[in-house]
N, C-alpha and C positions, 0 to 999 in steps of 0.2 A: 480601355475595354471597348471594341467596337458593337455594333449592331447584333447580331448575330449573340453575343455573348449574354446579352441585357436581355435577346427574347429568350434564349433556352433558360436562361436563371431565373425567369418569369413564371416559363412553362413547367419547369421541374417545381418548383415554389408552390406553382398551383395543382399540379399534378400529385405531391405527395401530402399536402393538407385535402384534398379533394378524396383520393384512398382511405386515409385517417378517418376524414367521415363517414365515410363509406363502410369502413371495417366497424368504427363505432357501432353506428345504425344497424346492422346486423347481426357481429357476434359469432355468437354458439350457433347462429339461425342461418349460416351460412349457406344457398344452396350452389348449385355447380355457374349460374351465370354469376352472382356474384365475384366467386371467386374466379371467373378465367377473368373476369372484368381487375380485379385485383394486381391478376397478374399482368395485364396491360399498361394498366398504372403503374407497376414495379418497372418492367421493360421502359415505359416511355419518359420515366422519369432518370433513368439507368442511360438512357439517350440523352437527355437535357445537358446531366451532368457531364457526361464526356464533352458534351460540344463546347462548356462553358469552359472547362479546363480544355480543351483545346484553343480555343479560341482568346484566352489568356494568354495563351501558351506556357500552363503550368505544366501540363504533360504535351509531348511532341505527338505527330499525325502517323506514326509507324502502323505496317500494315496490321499488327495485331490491335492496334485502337481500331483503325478505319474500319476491318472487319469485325470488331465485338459493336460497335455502335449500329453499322449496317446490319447485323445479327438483331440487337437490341429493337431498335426501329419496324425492321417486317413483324418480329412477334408479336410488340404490340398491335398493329393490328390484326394479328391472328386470335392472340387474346379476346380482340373485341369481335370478332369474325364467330367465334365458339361462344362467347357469354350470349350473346340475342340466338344462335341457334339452339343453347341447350335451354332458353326461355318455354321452347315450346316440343322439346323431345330430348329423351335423354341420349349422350351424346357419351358414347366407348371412348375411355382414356387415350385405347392406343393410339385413338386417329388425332387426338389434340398431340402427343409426344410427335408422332409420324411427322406432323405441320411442322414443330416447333424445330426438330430436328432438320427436317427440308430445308426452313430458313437456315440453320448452322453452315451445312452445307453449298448453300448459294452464297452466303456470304464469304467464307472459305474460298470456296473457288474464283469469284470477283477478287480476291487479292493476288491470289495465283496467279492470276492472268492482268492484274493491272498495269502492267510493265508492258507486254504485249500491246493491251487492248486500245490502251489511251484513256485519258481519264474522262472527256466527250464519249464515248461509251460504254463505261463502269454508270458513269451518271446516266443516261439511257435507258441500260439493264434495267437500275436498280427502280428507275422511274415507272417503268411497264411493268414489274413486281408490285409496286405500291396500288396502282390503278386497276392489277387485277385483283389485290383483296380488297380495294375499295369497291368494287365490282360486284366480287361473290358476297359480300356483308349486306349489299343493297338488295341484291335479286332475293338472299334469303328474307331480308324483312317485307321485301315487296310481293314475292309469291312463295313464300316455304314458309308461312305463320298461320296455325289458323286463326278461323274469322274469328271469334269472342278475342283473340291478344290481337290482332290488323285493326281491330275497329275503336282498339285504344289512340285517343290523342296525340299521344308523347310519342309511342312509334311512329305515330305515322309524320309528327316533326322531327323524328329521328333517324327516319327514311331518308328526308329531303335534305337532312344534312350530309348524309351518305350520300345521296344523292350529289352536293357540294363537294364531296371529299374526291369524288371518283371525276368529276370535270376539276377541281385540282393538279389529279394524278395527269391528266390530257394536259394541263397545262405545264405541266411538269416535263411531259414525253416533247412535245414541242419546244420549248426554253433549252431543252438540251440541244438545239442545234444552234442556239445562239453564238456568238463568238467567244462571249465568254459561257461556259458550264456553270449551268443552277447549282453550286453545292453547298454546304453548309459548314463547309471548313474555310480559313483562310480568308484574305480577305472580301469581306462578300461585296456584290455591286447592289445595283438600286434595285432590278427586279430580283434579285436571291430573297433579298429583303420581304420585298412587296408578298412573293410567293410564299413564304415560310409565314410572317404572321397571317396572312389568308387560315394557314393549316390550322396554328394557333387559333383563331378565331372558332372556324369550324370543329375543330376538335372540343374546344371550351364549351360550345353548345349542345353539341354530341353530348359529352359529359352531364349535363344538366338535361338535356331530355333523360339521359336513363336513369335521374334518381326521380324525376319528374314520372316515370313508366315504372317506377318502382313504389313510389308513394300510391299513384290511381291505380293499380291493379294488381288483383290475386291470383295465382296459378289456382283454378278449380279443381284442381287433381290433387294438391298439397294442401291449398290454403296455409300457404308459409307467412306466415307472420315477422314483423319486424318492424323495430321503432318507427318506422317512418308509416309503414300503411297498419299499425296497429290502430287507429280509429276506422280507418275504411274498414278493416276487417270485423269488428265488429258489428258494425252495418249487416253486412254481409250475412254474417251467423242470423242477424235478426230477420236478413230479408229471407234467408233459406227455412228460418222456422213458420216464416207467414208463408212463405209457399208449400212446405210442408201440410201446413193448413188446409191452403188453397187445393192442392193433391187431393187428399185428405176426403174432404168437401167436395172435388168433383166426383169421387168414385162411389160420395152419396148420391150424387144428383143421375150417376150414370148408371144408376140400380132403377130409375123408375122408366129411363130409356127403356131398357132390357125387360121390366114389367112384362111386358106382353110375351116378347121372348121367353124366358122362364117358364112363366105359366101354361104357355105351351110345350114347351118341352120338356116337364114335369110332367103334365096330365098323361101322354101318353105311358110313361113306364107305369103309370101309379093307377091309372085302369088296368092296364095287361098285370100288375101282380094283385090288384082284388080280383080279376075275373078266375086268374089262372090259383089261390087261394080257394079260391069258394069251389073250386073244380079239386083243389087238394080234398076238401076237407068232404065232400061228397064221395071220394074214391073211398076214406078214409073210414067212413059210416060203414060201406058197404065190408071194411076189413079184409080187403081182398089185395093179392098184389098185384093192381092192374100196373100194367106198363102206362097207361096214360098219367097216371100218379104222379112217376116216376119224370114224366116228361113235364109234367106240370108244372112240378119241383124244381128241374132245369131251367126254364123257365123266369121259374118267380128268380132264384139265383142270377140270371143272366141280365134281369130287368133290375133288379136291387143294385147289381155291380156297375149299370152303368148309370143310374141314377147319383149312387154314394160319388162316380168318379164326376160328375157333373157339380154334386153340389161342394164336394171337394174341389174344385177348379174357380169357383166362384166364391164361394170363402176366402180362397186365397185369393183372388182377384180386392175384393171390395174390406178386407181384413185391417185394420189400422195397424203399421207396421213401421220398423225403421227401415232407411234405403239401404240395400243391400247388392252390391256391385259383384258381378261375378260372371265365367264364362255360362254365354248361354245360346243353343243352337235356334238358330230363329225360323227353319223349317218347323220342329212339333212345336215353338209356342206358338207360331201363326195358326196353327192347326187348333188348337185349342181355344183360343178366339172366334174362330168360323165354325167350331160346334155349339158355340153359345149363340152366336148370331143367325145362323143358318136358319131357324126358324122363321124369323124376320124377311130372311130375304125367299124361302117359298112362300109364305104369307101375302107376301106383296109381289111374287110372279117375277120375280128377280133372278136372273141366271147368274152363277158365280161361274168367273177361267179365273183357274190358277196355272204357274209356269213358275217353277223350281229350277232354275237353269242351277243351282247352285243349293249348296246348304253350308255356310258359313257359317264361326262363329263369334259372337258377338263380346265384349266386357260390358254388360249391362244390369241396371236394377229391373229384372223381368218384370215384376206389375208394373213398373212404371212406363215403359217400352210398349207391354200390353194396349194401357193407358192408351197412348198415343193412337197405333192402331186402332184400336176400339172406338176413340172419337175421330177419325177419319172414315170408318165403316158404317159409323151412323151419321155424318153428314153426306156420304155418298147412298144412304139407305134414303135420309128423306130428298134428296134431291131425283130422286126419281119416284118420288110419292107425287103422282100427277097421273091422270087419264091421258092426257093431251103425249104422252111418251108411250110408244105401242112397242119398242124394244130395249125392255130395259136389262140391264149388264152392269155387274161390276167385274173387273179385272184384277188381278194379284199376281205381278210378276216380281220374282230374288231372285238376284244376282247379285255377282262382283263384278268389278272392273276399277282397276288402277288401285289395289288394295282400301278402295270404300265397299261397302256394301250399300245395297240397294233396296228396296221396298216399295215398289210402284204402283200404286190402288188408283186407278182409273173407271169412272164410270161413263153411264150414255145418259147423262143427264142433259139440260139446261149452259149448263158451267157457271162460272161465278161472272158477278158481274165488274167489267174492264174498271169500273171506276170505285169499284172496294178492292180487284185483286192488290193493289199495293202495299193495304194496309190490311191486308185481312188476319193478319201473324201480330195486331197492337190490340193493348188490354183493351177491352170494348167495344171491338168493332165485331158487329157480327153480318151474315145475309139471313138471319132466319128470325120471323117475328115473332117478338116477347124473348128473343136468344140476352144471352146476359153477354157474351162478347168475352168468354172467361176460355174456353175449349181450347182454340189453336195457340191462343197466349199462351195455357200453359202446355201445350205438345211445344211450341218451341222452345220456352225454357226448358222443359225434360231435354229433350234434342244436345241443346246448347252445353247441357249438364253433363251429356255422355261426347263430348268433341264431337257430334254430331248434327245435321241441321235436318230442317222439311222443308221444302218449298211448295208451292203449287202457281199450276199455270193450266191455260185452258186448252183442250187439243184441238186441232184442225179442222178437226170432222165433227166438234160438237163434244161435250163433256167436260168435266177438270181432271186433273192429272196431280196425286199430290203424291211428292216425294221424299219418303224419307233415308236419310246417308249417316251409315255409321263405320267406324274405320272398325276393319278385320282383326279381331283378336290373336295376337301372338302369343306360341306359349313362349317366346323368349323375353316378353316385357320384365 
């Protein structure tokens, strides 16, 4: 049994008790990375075995083996290419067959042509195939992931093995000009050797970062469960019902904000229908049809409906509720926010621009969204609560761009200060005195909750700039 024989019966060995667990630990619970990951495991174990029976020479090297093991080998990693990218989106059957099918056909035709080509250039080919799915596997964990699954551990040492796999493939495209050809049939020399357990090695770790990314983290769109992260997930439910809470509890706290707000913008409908009542009911002594009656009546009507729709908006606003995900346009709930605030901001001689380049729509929990907004309008309401500021502005510009959407509230304040902005999104930290440091924590976990973030940063000319990004709502999801 030479070299070559002893590592693929190692790797097949370890390859199919590694699946087994795999499949154990999840189950019924199967979601789509799981399984292309599965099928990886099947292909790359389906590769082991060929090479050890070749390499026995229990079955001969004909081009129908060469080409099913070279078939065998790209899938897997297309498998692993599709299990990390449907991690973080779901992923159309047809395009994983389309791949799988691709590889058939390359393999296919490298037989056709081996005769021709030489086998210094079938090893080549096949080596510049490897290195460019080692390639697209890395660029997607490295920039096609969002941030809440990139900012996990395990990917990001699952990256670097990727990362391994693809300066592998390079070393693979160069070996192929040696004198003798890197392959894995036949008898191998010292670097085939060297080269092939390298893969071995990194693949073994590969393998262990994703049960390691499958143990620490929950898809927040599923919350898919499974023996392995069934104690984190629990967690999880516990830490969602304290924020729950937390929610809950700021939208107490952000009722005595609005105090002022409110009561001003109550008193005015609720004088205009006693005044225009008492003018009813004067009309009404006299018994006469005056038309002013009539108007008065309109009137008291037109004041009553926009009161009910106010205190309807704020009810729903401040209302104890479950979260409730849904499409929702974010031109009229912005607008409905800014009739509650508006007060506020003539009160304090505050200029509001708005700029609707856009009116998308969103998959969001709208009070909660609200939320967020709401406590970025009142940290940009009292940052211009100051004499010493003689133009004060706030700004509100939606848009899209690059299928995110946008939400840009800029004011002409102060801005934040350089040595809080880094931390101003961590439980506790606030710029406002007696602040509890509770507000932007939880607008980022709302954010974070909807695949969405906020940032802020201070602008050029003076002010902060906080922005909130949430991906555009498909009806094809």
């Amino acid at each position: 049994m030479n070299s070559f024989a002893t590592l693929a019966l190692v790797y097949a060995v370890f390859t199919i008790v590694s699946s087994g667990l795999l499949y154990a630990a999840f189950r019924k619970r199967m979601d789509e990375s799981v399984v292309y990951f599965l099928i990886s495991d099947f292909f790359m174990a389906s590769t082991c075995v060929i090479l050890f029976l070749t390499n026995i020479q229990y079955i001969s090297n004909t081009p129908l083996i060469m080409g099913l093991s070279n078939f065998t080998s790209l899938s897997a990693e297309v498998g692993i290419m599709f299990s990390i990218l449907s991690l973080s989106k779901r992923v159309d059957k047809k395009w994983s067959l389309a791949a799988f099918l691709l590889m058939a056909l390359i393999a296919a035709y490298l037989e056709l042509i081996r005769d021709q080509a030489g086998l210094h250039t079938i090893v080549l080919v096949m080596s510049v195939f490897y290195t460019t799915l080692f390639s697209i596997t890395f660029y997607i964990c490295k920039f096609s992931i969002p941030k809440p699954l990139a900012s996990n551990q395990f990917i990001r040492i699952f990256t670097w093995f990727e990362l391994g796999m693809v300066c592998y493939g390079i070393v693979r495209i160069f070996a192929s000009f040696a004198p003798l050809p890197v392959t894995l049939r036949f008898e191998p020399s010292n670097l085939a050797v060297i080269i092939f357990s390298i893969y071995i090695v990194m693949g073994a770790f590969r393998y262990m970062s994703y049960i390691g990314l499958r143990i620490t983290w929950v898809d927040p769109a599923t919350h898919s469960q499974n023996r392995l992260n069934e104690p984190l997930l629990k967690i999880i439910e516990e830490k969602d019902r304290l924020l729950s809470g937390l929610i809950s509890s700021n939208r107490i706290i952000g009722i005595s904000a609005l105090a002022g707000s409110l009561s001003h913008q109550l008193s005015q409908p609720l004088t205009a229908i006693a005044l225009r009542a008492d003018t009813a009911r004067r009309a009404l002594t006299r018994a006469g049809k005056d038309p002013e009656m009539v108007k008065s009546l309109d009137e008291i009507s037109h004041q009553s409906s926009k009161l009910a729709e106010l205190v309807k908006n704020l009810r729903r606003l401040f209302s104890s509720r479950t979260i409730e995900y849904a499409p929702t346009k974010l031109e009229g709930m912005i607008e409905e926010i800014l009739e509650i605030v508006s007060p506020s901001l003539e009160a304090k001689k505050i200029t509001l621009r708005k700029s609707y380049r856009d009116n998308p729509t969103v998959h969001a929990d709208t009070i909660q969204l609200q939320q967020v907004i709401i406590n970025v309008l009142n940290n940009a309401i009292d940052a211009l609560n100051s004499d010493q500021i003689t133009e004060k502005s706030i700004s509100i510009d939606l848009f899209v761009a690059n299928e995110l959407v946008t939400i840009e509230i800029k004011d002409s304040g102060a801005g934040i200060n350089e040595a809080l902005l880094p931390s101003i999104f961590e439980l506790y930290k606030t710029t406002k005195e007696g602040g509890l440091g509770i507000g932007l924590w939880l607008c980022k976990e709302i954010m974070e909750s909807h695949h969405g973030d906020i940032t802020a940063i201070n602008a050029p000319a003076g002010g902060a700039i906080f922005k909130i990004t949430l991906p555009v709502h498909s009806n094809h999801e």
